[in-house]
N, CA, C and O atoms as a Maestro MAE file, in Angstrom:
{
 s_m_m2io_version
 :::
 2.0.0
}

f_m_ct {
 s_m_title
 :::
 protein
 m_atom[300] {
  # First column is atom index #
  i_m_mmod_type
  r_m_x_coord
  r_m_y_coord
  r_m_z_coord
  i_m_residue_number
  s_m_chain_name
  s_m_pdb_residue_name
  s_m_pdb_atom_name
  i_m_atomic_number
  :::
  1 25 -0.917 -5.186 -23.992 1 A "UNK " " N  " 7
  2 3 -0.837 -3.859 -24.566 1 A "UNK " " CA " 6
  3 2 0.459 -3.211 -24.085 1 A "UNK " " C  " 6
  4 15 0.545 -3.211 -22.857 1 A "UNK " " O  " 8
  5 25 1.864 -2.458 -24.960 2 A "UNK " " N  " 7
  6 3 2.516 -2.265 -24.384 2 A "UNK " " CA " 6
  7 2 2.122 -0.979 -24.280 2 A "UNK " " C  " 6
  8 15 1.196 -0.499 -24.934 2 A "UNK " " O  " 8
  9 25 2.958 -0.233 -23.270 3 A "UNK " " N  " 7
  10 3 2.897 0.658 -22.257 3 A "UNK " " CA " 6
  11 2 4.714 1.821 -22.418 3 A "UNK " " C  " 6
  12 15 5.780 1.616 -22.998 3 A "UNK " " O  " 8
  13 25 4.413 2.467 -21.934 4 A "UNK " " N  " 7
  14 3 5.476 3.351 -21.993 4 A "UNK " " CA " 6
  15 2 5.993 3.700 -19.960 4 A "UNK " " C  " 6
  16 15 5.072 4.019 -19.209 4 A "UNK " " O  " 8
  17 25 7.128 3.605 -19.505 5 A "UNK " " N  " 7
  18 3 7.171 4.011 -18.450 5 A "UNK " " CA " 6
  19 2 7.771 5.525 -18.262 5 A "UNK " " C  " 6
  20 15 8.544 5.866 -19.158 5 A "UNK " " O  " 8
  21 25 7.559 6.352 -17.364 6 A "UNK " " N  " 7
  22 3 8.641 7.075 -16.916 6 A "UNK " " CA " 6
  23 2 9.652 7.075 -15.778 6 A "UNK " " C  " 6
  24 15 10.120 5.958 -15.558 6 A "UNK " " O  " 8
  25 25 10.066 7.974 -15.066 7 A "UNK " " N  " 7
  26 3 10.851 8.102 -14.399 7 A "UNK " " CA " 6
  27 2 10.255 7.284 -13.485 7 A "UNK " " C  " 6
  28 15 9.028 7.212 -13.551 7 A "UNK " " O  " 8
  29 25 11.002 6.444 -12.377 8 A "UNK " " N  " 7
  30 3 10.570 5.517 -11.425 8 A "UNK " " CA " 6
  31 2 11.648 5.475 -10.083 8 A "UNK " " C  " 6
  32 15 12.813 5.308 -10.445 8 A "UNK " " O  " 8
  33 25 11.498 5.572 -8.903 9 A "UNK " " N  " 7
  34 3 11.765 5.640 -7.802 9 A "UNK " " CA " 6
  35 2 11.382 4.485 -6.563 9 A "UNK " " C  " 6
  36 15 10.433 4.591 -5.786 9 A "UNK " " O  " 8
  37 25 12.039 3.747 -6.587 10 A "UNK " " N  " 7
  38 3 11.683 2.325 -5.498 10 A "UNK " " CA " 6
  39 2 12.582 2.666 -4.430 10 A "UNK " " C  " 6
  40 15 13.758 2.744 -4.784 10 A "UNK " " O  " 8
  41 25 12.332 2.900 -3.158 11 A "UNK " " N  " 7
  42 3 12.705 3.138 -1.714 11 A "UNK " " CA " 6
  43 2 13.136 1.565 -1.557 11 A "UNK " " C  " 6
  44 15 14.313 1.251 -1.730 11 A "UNK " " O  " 8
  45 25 12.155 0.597 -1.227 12 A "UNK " " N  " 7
  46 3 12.363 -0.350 -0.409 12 A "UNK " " CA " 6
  47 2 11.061 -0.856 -1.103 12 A "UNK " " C  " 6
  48 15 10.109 -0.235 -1.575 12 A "UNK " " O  " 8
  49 25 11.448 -2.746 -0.968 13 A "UNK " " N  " 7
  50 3 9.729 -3.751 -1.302 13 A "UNK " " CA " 6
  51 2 10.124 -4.472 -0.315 13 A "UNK " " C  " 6
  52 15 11.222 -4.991 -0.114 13 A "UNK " " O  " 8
  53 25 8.537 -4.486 0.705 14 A "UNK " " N  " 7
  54 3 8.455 -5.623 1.278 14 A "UNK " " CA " 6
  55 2 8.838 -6.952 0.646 14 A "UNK " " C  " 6
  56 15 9.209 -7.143 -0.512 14 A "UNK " " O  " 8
  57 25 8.642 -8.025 1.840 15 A "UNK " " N  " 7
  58 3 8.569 -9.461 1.539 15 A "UNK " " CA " 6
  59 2 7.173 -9.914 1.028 15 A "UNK " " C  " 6
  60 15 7.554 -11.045 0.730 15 A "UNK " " O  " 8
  61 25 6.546 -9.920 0.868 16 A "UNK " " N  " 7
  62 3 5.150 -10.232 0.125 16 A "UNK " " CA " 6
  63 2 4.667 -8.909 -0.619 16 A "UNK " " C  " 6
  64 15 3.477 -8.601 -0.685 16 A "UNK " " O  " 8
  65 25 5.579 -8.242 -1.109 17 A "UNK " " N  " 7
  66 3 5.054 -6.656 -1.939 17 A "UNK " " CA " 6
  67 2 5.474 -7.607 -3.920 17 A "UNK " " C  " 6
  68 15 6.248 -8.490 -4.291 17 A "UNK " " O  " 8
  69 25 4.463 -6.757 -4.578 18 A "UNK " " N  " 7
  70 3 4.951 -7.129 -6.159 18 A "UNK " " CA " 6
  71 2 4.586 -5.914 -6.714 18 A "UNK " " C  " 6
  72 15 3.650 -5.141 -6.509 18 A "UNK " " O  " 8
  73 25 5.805 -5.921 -7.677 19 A "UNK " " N  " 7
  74 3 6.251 -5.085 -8.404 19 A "UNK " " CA " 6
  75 2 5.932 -5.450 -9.778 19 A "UNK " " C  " 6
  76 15 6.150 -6.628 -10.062 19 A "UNK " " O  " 8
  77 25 5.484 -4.729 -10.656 20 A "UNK " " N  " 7
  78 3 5.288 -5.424 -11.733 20 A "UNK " " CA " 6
  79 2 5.293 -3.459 -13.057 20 A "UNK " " C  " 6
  80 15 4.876 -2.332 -12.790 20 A "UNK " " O  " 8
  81 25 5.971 -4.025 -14.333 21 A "UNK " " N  " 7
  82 3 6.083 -3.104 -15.259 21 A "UNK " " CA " 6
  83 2 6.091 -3.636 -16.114 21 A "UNK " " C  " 6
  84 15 6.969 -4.452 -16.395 21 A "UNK " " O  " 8
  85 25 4.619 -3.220 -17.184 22 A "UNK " " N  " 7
  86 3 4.670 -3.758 -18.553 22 A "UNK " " CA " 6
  87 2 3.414 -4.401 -18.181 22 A "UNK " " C  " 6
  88 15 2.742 -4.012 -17.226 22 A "UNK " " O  " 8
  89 25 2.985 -5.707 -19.175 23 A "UNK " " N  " 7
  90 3 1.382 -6.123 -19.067 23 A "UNK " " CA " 6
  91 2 1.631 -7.500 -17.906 23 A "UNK " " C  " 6
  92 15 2.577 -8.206 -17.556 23 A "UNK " " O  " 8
  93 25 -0.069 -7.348 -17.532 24 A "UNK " " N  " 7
  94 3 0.128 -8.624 -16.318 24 A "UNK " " CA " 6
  95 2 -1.148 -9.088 -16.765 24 A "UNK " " C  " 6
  96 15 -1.853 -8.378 -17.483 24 A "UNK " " O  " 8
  97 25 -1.495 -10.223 -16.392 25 A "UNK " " N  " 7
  98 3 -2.832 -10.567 -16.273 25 A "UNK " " CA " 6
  99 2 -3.262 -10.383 -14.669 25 A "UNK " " C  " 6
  100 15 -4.422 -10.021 -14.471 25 A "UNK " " O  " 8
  101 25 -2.621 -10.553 -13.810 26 A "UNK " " N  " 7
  102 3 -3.396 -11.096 -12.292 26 A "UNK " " CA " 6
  103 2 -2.047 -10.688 -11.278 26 A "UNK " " C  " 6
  104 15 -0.902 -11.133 -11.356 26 A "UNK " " O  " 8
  105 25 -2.489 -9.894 -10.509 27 A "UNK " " N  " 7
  106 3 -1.888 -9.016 -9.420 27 A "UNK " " CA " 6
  107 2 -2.534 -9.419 -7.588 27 A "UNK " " C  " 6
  108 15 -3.030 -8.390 -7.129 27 A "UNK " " O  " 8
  109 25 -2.583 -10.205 -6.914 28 A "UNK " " N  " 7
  110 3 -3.171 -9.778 -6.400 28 A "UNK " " CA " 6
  111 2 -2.399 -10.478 -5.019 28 A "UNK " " C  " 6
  112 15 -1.664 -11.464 -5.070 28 A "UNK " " O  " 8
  113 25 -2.840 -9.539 -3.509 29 A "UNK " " N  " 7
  114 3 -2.204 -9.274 -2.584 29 A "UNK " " CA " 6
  115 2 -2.231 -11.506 -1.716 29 A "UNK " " C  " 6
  116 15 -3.202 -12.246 -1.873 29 A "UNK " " O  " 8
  117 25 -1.386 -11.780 -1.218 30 A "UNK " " N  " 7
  118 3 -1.794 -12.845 -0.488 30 A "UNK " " CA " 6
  119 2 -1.817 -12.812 1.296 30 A "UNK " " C  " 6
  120 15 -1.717 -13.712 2.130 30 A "UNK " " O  " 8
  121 25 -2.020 -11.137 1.421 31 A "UNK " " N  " 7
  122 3 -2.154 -10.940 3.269 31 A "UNK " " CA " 6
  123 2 -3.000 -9.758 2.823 31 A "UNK " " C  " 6
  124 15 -3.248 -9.120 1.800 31 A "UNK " " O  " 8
  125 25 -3.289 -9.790 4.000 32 A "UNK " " N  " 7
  126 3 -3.924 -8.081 4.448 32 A "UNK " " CA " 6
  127 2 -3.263 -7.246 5.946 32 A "UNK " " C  " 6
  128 15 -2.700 -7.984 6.753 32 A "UNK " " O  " 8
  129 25 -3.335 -5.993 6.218 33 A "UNK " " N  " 7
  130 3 -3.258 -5.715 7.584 33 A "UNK " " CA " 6
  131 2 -4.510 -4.597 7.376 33 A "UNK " " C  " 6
  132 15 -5.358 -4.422 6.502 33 A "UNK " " O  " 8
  133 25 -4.180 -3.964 8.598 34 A "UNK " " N  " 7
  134 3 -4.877 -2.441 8.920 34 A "UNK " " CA " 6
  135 2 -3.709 -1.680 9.531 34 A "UNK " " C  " 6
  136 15 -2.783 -2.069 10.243 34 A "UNK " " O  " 8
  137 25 -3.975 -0.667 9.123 35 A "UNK " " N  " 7
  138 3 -2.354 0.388 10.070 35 A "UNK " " CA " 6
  139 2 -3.515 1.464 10.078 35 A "UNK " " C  " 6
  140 15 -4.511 1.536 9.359 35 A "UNK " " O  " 8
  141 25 -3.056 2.331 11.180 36 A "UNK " " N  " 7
  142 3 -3.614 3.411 12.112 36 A "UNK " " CA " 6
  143 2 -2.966 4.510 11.933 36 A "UNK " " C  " 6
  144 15 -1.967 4.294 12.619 36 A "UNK " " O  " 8
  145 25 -2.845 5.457 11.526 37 A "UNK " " N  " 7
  146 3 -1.397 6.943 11.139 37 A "UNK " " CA " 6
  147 2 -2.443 7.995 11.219 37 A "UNK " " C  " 6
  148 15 -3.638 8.070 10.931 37 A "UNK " " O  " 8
  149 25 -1.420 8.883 11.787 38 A "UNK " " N  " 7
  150 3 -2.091 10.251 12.209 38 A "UNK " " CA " 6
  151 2 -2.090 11.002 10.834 38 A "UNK " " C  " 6
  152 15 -1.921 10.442 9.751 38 A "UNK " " O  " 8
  153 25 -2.263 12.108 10.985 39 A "UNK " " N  " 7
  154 3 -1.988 13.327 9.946 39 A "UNK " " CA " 6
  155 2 -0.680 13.664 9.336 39 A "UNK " " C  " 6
  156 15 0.100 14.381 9.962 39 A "UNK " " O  " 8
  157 25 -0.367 13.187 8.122 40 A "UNK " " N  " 7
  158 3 0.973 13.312 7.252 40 A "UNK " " CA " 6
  159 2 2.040 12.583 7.756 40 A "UNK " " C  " 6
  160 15 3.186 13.030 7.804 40 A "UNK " " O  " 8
  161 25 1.583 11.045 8.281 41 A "UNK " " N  " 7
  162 3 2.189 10.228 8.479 41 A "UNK " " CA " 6
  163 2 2.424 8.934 7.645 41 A "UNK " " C  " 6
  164 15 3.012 7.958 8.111 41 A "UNK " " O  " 8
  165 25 1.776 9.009 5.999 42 A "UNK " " N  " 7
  166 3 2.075 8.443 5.007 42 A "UNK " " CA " 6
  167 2 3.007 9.581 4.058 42 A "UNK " " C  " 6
  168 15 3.656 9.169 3.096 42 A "UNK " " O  " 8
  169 25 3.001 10.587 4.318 43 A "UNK " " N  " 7
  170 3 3.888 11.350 2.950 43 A "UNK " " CA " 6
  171 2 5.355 10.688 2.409 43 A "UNK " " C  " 6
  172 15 6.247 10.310 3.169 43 A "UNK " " O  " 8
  173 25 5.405 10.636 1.046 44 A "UNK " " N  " 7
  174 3 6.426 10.125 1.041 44 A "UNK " " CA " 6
  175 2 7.514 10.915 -0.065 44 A "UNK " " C  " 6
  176 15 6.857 11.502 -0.925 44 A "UNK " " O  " 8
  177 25 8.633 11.034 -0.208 45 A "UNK " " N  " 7
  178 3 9.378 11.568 -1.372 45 A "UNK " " CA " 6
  179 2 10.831 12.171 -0.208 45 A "UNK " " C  " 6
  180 15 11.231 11.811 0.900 45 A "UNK " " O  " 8
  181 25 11.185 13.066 -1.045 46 A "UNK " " N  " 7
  182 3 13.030 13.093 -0.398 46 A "UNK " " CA " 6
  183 2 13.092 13.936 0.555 46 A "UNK " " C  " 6
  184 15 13.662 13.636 1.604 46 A "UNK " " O  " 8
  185 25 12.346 15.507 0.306 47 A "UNK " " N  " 7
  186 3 12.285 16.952 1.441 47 A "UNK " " CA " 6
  187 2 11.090 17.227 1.866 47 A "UNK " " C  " 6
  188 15 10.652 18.295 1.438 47 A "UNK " " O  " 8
  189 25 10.389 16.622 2.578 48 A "UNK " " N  " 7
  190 3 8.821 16.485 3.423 48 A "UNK " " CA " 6
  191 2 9.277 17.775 4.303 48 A "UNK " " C  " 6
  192 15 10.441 17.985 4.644 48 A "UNK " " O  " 8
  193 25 8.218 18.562 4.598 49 A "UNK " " N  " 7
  194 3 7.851 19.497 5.543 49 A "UNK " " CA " 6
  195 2 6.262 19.365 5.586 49 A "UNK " " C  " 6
  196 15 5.632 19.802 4.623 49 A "UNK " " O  " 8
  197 25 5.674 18.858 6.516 50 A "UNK " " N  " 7
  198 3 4.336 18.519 7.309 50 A "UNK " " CA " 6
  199 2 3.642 19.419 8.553 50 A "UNK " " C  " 6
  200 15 4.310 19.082 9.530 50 A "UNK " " O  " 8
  201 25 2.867 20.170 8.903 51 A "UNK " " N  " 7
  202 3 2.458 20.435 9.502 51 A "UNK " " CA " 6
  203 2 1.278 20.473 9.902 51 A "UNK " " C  " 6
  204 15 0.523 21.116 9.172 51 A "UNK " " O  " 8
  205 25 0.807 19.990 10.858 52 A "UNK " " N  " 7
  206 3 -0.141 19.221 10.826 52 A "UNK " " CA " 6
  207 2 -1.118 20.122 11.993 52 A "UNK " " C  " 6
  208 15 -2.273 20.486 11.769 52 A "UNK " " O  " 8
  209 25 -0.216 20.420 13.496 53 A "UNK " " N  " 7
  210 3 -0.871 20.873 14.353 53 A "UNK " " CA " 6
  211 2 -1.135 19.665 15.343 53 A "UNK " " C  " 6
  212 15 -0.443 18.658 15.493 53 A "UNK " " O  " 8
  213 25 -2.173 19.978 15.905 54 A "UNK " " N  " 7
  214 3 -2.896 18.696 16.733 54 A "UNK " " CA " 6
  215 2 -4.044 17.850 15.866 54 A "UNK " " C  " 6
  216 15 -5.167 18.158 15.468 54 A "UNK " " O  " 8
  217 25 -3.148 16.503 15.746 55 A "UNK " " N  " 7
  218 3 -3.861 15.746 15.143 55 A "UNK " " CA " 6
  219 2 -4.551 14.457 16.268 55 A "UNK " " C  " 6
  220 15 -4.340 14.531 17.479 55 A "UNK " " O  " 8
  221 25 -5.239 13.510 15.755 56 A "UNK " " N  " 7
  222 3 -6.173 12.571 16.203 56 A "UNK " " CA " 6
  223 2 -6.785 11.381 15.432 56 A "UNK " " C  " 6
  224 15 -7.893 11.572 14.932 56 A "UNK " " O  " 8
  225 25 -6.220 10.223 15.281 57 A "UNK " " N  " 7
  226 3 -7.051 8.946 14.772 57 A "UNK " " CA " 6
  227 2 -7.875 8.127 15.643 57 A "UNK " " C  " 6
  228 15 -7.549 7.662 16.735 57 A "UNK " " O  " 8
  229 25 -8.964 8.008 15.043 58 A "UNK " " N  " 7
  230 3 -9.719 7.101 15.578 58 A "UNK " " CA " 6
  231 2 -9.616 5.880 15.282 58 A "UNK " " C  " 6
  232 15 -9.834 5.730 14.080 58 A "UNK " " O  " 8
  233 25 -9.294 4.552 16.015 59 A "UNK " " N  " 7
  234 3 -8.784 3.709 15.724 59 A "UNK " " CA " 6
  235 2 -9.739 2.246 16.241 59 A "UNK " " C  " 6
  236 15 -9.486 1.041 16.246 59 A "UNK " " O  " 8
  237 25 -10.906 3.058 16.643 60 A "UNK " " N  " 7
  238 3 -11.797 2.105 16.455 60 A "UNK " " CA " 6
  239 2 -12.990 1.556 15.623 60 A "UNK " " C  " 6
  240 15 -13.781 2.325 15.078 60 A "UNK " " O  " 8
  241 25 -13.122 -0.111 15.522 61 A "UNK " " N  " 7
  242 3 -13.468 -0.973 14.619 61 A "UNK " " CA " 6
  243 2 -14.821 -1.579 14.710 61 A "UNK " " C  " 6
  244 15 -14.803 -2.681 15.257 61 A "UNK " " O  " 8
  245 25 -15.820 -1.223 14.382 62 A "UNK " " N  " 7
  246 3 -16.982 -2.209 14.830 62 A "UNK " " CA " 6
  247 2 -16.879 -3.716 14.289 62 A "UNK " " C  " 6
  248 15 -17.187 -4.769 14.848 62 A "UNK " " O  " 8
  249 25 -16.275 -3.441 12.857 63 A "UNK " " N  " 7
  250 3 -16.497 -5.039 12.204 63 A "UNK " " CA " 6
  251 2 -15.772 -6.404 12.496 63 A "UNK " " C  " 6
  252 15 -14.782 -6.419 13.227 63 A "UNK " " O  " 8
  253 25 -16.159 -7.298 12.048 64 A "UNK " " N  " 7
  254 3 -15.500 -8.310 12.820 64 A "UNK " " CA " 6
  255 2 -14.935 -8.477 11.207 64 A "UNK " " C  " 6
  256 15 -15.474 -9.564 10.995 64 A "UNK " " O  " 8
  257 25 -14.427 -8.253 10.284 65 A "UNK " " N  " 7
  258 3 -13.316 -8.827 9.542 65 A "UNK " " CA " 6
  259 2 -13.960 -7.814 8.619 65 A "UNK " " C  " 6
  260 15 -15.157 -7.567 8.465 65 A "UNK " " O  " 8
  261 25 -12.413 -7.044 7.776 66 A "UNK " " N  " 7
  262 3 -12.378 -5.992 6.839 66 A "UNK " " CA " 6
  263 2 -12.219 -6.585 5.316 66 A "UNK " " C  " 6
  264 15 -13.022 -6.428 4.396 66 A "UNK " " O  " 8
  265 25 -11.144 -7.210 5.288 67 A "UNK " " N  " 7
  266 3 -10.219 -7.225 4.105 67 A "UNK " " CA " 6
  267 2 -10.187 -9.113 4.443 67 A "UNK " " C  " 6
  268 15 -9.533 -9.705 5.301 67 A "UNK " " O  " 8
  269 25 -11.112 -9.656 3.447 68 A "UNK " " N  " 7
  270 3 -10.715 -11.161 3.257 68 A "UNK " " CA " 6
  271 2 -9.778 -11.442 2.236 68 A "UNK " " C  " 6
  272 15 -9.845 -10.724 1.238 68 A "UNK " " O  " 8
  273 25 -8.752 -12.502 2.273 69 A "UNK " " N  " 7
  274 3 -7.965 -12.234 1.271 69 A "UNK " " CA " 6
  275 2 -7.959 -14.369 1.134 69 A "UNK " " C  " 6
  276 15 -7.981 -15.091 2.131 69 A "UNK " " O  " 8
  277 25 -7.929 -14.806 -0.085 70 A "UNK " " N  " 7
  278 3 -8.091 -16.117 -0.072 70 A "UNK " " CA " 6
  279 2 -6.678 -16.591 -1.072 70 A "UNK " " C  " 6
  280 15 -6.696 -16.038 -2.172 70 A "UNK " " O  " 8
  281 25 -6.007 -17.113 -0.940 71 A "UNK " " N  " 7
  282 3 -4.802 -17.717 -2.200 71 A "UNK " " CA " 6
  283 2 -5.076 -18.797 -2.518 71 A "UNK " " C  " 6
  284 15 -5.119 -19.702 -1.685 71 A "UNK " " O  " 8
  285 25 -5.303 -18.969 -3.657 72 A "UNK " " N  " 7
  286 3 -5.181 -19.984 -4.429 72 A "UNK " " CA " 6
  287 2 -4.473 -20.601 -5.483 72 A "UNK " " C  " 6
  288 15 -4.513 -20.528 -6.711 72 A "UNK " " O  " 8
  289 25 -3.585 -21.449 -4.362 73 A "UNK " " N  " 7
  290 3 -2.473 -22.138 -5.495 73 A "UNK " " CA " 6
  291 2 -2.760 -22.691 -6.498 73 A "UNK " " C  " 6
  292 15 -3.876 -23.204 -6.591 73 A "UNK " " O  " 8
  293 25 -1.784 -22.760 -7.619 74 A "UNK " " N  " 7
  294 3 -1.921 -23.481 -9.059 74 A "UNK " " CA " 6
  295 2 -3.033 -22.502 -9.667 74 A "UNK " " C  " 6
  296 15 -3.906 -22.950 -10.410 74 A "UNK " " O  " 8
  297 25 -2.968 -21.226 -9.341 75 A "UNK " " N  " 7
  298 3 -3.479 -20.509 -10.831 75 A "UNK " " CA " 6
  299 2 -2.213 -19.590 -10.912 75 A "UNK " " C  " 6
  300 15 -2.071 -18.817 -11.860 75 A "UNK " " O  " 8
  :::
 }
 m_bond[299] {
  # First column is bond index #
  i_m_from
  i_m_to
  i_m_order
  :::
  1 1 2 1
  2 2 3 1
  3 3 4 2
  4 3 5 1
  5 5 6 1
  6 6 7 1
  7 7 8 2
  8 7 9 1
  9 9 10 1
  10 10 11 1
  11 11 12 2
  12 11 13 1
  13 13 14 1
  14 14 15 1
  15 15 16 2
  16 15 17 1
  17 17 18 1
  18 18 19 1
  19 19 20 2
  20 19 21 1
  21 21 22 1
  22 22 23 1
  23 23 24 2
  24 23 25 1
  25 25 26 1
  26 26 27 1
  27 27 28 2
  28 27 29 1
  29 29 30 1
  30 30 31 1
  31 31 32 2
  32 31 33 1
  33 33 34 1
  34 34 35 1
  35 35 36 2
  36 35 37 1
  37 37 38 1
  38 38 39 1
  39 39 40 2
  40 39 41 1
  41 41 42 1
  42 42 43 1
  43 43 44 2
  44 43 45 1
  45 45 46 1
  46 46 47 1
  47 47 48 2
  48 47 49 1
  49 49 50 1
  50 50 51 1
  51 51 52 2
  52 51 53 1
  53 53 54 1
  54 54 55 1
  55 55 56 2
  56 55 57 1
  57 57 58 1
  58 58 59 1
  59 59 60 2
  60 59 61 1
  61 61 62 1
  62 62 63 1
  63 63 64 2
  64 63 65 1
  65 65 66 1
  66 66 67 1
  67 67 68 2
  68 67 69 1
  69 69 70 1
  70 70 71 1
  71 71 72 2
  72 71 73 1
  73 73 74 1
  74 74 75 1
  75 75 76 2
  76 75 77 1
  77 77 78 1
  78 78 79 1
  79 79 80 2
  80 79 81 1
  81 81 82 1
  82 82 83 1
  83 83 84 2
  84 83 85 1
  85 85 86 1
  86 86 87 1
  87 87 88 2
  88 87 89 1
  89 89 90 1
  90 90 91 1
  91 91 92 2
  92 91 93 1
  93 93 94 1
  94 94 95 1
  95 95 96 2
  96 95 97 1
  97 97 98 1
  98 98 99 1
  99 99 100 2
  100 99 101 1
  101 101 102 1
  102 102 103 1
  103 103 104 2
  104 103 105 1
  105 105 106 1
  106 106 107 1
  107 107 108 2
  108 107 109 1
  109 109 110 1
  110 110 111 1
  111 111 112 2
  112 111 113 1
  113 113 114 1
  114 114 115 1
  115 115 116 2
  116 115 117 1
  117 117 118 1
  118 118 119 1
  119 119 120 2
  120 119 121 1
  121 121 122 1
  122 122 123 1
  123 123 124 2
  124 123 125 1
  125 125 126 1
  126 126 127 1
  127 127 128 2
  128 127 129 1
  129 129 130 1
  130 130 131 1
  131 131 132 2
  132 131 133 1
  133 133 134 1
  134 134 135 1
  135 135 136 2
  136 135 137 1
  137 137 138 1
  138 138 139 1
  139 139 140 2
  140 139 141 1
  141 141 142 1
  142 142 143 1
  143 143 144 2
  144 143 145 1
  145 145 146 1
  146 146 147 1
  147 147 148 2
  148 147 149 1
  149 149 150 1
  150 150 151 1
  151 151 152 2
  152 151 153 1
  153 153 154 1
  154 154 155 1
  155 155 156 2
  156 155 157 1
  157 157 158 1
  158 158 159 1
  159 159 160 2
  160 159 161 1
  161 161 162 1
  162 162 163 1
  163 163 164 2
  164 163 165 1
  165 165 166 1
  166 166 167 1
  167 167 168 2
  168 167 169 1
  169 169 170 1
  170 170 171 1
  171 171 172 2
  172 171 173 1
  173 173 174 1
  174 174 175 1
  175 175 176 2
  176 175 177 1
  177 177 178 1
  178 178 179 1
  179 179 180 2
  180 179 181 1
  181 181 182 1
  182 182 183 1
  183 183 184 2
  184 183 185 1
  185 185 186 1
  186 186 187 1
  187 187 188 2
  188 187 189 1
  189 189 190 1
  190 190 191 1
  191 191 192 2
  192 191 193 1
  193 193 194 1
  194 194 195 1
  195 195 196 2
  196 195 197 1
  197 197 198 1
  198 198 199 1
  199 199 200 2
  200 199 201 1
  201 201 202 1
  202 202 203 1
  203 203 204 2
  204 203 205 1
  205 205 206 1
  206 206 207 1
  207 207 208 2
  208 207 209 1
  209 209 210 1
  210 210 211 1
  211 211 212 2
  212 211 213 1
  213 213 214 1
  214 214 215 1
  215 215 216 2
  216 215 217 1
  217 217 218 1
  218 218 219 1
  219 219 220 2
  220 219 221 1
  221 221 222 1
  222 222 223 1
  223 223 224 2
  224 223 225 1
  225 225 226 1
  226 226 227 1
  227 227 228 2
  228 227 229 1
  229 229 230 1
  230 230 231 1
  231 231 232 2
  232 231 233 1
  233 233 234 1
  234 234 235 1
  235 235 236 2
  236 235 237 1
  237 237 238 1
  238 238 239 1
  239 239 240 2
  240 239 241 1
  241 241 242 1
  242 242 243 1
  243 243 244 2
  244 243 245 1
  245 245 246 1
  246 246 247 1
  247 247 248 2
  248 247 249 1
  249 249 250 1
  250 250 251 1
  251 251 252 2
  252 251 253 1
  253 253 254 1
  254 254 255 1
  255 255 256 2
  256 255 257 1
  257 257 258 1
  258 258 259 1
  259 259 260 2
  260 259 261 1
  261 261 262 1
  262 262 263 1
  263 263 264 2
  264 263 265 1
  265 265 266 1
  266 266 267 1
  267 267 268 2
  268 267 269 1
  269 269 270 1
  270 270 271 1
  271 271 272 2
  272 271 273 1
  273 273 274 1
  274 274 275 1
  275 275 276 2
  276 275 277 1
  277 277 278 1
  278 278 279 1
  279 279 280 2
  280 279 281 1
  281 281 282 1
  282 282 283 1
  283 283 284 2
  284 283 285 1
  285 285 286 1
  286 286 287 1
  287 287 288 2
  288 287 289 1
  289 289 290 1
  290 290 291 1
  291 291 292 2
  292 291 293 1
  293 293 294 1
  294 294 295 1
  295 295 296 2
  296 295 297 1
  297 297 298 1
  298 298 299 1
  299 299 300 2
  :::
 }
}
């Protein structure tokens, strides 16, 4: 199905990041992590002003595995 884009802005792509515009069949990640960030420590764009105050993450995990991720070559 085509698609129409607009305006678009790319900073930086990781080494295992995909980019994709227009139709795909199959997208999908071949790692996982976990990252830990306080309060307005993902914002992103050109003139950020954040205020946050006193912030606090909790950065603990009961589970023993979050995010399974499996690759399978030759599809």
């Amino acid at each position: 199905m085509p698609s129409l884009i607009g305006a678009i802005k790319i900073n930086s792509v990781g080494g295992s990041s995909v980019v994709n515009f227009g139709d795909s069949f199959k997208n999908a990640p071949a790692s996982s992590a976990k990252t830990n960030a306080g309060a307005g420590a993902f914002n992103t764009g050109d003139f950020i002003q954040t205020n946050t105050g006193l912030s606090s993450t909790n950065t603990g995990d009961p589970d023993l595995s979050d995010q399974n991720t499996t690759e399978i070559s030759g599809v």
